[in-house]
C-alpha distance (Angstrom), angle and dihedral (degrees) to the residues before:
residue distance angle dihedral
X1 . . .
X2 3.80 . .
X3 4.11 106.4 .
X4 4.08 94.8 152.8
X5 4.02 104.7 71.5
X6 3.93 107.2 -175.9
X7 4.16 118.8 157.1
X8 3.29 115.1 -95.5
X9 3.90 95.9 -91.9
X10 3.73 97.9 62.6
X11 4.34 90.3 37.2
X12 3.88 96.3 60.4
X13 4.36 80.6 43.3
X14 3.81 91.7 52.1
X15 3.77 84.8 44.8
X16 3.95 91.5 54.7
X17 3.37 97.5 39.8
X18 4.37 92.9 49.5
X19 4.18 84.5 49.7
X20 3.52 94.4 50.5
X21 3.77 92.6 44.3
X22 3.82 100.6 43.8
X23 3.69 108.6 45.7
X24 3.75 91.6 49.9
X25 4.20 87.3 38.2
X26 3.84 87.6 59.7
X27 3.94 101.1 37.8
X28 3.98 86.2 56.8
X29 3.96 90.6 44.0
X30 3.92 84.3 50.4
X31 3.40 98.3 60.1
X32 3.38 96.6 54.9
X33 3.95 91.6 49.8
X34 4.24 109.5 138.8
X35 3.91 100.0 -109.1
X36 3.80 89.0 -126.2
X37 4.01 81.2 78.4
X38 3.46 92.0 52.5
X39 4.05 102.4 62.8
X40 3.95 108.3 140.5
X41 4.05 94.7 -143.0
X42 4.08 96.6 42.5
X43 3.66 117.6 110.7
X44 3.23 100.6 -80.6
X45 4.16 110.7 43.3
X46 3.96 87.4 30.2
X47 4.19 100.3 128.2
X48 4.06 102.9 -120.2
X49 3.96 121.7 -138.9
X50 3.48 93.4 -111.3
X51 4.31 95.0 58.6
X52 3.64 84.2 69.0
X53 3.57 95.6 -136.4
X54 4.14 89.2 -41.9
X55 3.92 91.0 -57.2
X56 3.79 94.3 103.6
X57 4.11 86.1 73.0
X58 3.86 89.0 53.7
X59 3.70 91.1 47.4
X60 4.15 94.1 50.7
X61 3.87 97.6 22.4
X62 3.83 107.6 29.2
X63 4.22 92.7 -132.2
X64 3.87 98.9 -179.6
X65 3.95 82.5 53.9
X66 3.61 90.1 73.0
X67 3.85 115.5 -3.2
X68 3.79 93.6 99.9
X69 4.21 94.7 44.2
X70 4.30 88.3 62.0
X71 3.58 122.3 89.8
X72 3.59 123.2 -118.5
X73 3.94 110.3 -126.7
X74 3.58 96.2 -159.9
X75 3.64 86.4 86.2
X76 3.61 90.2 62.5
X77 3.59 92.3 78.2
X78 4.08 103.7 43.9
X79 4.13 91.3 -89.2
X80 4.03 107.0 169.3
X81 3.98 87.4 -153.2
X82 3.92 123.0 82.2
X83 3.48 122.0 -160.1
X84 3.74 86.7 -159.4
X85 3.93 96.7 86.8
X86 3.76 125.5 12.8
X87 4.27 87.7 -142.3
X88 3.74 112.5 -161.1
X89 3.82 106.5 13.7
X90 4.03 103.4 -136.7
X91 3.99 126.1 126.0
X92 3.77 98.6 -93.3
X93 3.89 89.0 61.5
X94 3.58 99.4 33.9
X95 3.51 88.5 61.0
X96 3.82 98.9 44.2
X97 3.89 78.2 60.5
X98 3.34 100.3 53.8
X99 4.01 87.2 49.9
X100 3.30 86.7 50.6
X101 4.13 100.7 51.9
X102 3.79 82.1 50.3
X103 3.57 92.0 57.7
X104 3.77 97.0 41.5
X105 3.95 94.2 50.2
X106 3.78 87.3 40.4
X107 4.27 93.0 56.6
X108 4.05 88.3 41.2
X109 4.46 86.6 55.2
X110 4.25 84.8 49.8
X111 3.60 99.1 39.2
X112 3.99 86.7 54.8
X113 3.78 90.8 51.6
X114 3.93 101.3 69.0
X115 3.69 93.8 59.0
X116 3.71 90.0 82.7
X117 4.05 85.1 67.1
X118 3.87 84.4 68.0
X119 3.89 91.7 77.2
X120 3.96 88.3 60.7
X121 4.11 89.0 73.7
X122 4.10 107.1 11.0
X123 3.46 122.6 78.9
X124 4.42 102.1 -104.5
X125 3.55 97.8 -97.7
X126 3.81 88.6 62.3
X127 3.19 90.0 39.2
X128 4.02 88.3 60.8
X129 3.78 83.8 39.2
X130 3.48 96.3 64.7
X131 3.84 100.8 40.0
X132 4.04 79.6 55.6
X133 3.89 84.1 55.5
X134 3.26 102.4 49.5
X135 4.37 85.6 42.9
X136 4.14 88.1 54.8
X137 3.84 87.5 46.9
X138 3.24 112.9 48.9
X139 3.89 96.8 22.4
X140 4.07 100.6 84.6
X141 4.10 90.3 39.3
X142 3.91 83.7 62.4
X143 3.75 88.5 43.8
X144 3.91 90.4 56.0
X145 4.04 87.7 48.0
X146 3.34 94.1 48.2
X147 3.90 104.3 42.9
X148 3.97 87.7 41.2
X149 4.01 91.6 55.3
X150 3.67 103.2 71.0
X151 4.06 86.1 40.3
X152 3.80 88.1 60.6
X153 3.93 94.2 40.2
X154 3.80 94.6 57.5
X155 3.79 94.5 43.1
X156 4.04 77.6 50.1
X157 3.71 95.4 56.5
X158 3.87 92.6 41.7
X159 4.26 93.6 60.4
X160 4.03 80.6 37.8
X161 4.01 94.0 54.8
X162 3.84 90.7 41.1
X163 3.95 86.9 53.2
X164 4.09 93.4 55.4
């Protein structure tokens, strides 16, 4: 429900401005997430019988197409870890990777969430224009969280098994 009416000049401004202000807003929240938010088999991350393991996002969404071409924001904020190779595959950092796929899928699901304050100043079909935006955006970096999770967890259990 629009209750902000600006002309058109100073709307698509305030609609600049609130991009460039929330994605990096949440992205610095999200790295200072508790870890108890960022447990891969809670409700949330949990990998669901119909993902197939993850694959069901390569079969719709073709993942390894473009999962290594995005950026990885955490290094926006001074974060040692990359997401953009694992490094030496051994427990300690294929659990730091699972954390972190939590906390990446996690920042994507806020960062859609403030597009719904667009309808308090745009007219509502750019108000449904911008939650579609922030749906297109964040959508496939979700996708490569969530169809890279249960990759990591069975490379997990394999070092784990080898261990017992």
């Amino acid at each position: 429900m629009r209750v902000i009416f600006l002309t058109t000049f100073w709307t698509i401004i305030l609609d600049i401005i609130a991009w460039a202000v929330i994605q990096p807003l949440v992205g610095w929240l999200a790295m200072r997430f508790p870890d108890a938010w960022l447990k891969p088999g809670s409700w949330l991350f949990r990998t669901r019988d119909c993902e197939r393991g993850g694959q069901i996002y390569q079969s719709l969404f073709r993942v390894r197409a473009y999962k290594d071409s995005l950026p990885y924001g955490g290094s926006l904020f001074q974060d040692e870890f990359t997401m953009k190779e694992l490094g030496e595959i051994n427990e300690t950092n294929l659990l730091r990777w699972l954390k972190e796929t939590c906390r990446s899928e996690l920042t994507h699901w806020f960062a859609i969430m403030p597009s719904a304050l667009f309808f308090l100043w745009n007219p509502w079909y750019i108000g449904i224009f911008m939650v579609v935006y922030a749906l297109l955006f964040n959508f496939p970096l979700v996708f490569i969280q969530r169809y890279n999770r249960p990759r990591i967890q069975n490379m997990l259990k394999i070092i784990q098994s080898r261990k017992s």
